[in-house]
N, C-alpha and C positions, 0 to 999 in steps of 0.2 A: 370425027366419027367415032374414032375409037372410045373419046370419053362420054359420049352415050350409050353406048355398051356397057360403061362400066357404070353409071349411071343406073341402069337400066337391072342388071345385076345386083346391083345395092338395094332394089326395092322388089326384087324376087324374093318368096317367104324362101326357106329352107325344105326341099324335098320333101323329107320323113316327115319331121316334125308338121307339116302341112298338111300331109295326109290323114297322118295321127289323130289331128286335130279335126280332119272331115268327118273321120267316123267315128269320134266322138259325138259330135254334131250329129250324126247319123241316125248315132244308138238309140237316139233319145227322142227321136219323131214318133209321138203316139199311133197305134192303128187309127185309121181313117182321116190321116192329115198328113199333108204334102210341104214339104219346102220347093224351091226351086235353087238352080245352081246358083245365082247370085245371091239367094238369102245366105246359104252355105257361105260362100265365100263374103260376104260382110260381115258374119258371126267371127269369123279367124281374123278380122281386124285384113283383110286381104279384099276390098269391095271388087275390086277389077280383075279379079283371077278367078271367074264364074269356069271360064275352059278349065284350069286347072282343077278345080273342083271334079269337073265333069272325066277328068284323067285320073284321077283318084277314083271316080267310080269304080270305069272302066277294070281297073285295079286293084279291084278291093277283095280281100284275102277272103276266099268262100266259106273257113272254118268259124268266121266271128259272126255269123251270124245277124251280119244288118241288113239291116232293113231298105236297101235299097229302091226299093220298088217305088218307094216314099218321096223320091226325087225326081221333078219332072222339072221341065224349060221354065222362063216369067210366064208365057202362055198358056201353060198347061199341057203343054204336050209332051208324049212320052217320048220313052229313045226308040230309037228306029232299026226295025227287026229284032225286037224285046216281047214279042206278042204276050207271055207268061203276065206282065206287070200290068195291064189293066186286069184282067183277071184277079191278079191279088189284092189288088185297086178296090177291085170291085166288093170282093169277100169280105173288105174292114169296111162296107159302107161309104165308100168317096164317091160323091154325086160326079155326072159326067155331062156334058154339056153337047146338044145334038150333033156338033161338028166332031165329037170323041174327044175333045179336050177336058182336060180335068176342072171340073167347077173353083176354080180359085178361091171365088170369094165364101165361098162354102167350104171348102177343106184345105186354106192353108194355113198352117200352123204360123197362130201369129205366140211367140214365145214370151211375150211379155203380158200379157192376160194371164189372170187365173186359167187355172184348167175348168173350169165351171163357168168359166164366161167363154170359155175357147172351145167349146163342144161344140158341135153343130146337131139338128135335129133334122134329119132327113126326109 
């Protein structure tokens, strides 16, 4: 057992540098496009750390300024008791889907498209 622990340990990113890295990832979601927390976490070369992502939200220092709001589930759903982020959702134009989910196939930021092929028109 023990050497699955450490196993296990071996293929956890590093804290900081992890997080660093999410709002990096963050920064750079244009208004009116969504990631969700598994695309975050496969951008870091981390596919299976979507939670940790979601912990770095959680965490994320209020003076830099990201964009959080930009970050919902694979589903589209927002975080729960955030009521402010559809709203801001809303304000950059992200379509929303009658159930309140975020229109995916319409607003998530696929990153490897031009930005002119990656717009959406509302």
């Amino acid at each position: 057992m023990r050497e699955m622990c450490y196993l296990w340990d071996m293929q956890r990113p590093e804290h900081t540098a992890f997080y660093e890295e999410v709002y990096e990832i963050v920064a750079q979601i244009p208004p009116g496009k969504v990631l969700t927390y598994g695309d975050i976490a496969a951008l870091t070369g981390f596919p299976a750390h979507s939670r940790m992502v979601g912990r770095a939200m959680r965490e994320a220092p209020d003076g830099r300024g990201l964009p959080c709001h930009r970050v919902v589930n694979a589903g589209g759903r927002l975080a729960p008791g955030w009521v402010e982020q559809r709203t801001r959702l809303q304000e950059e134009g992200v379509a929303f889907r009658q159930n309140g989910m975020v229109h995916m196939k319409r607003c998530r930021w696929e990153i490897d498209k031009p930005e002119a092929e990656n717009s959406t028109i509302l």
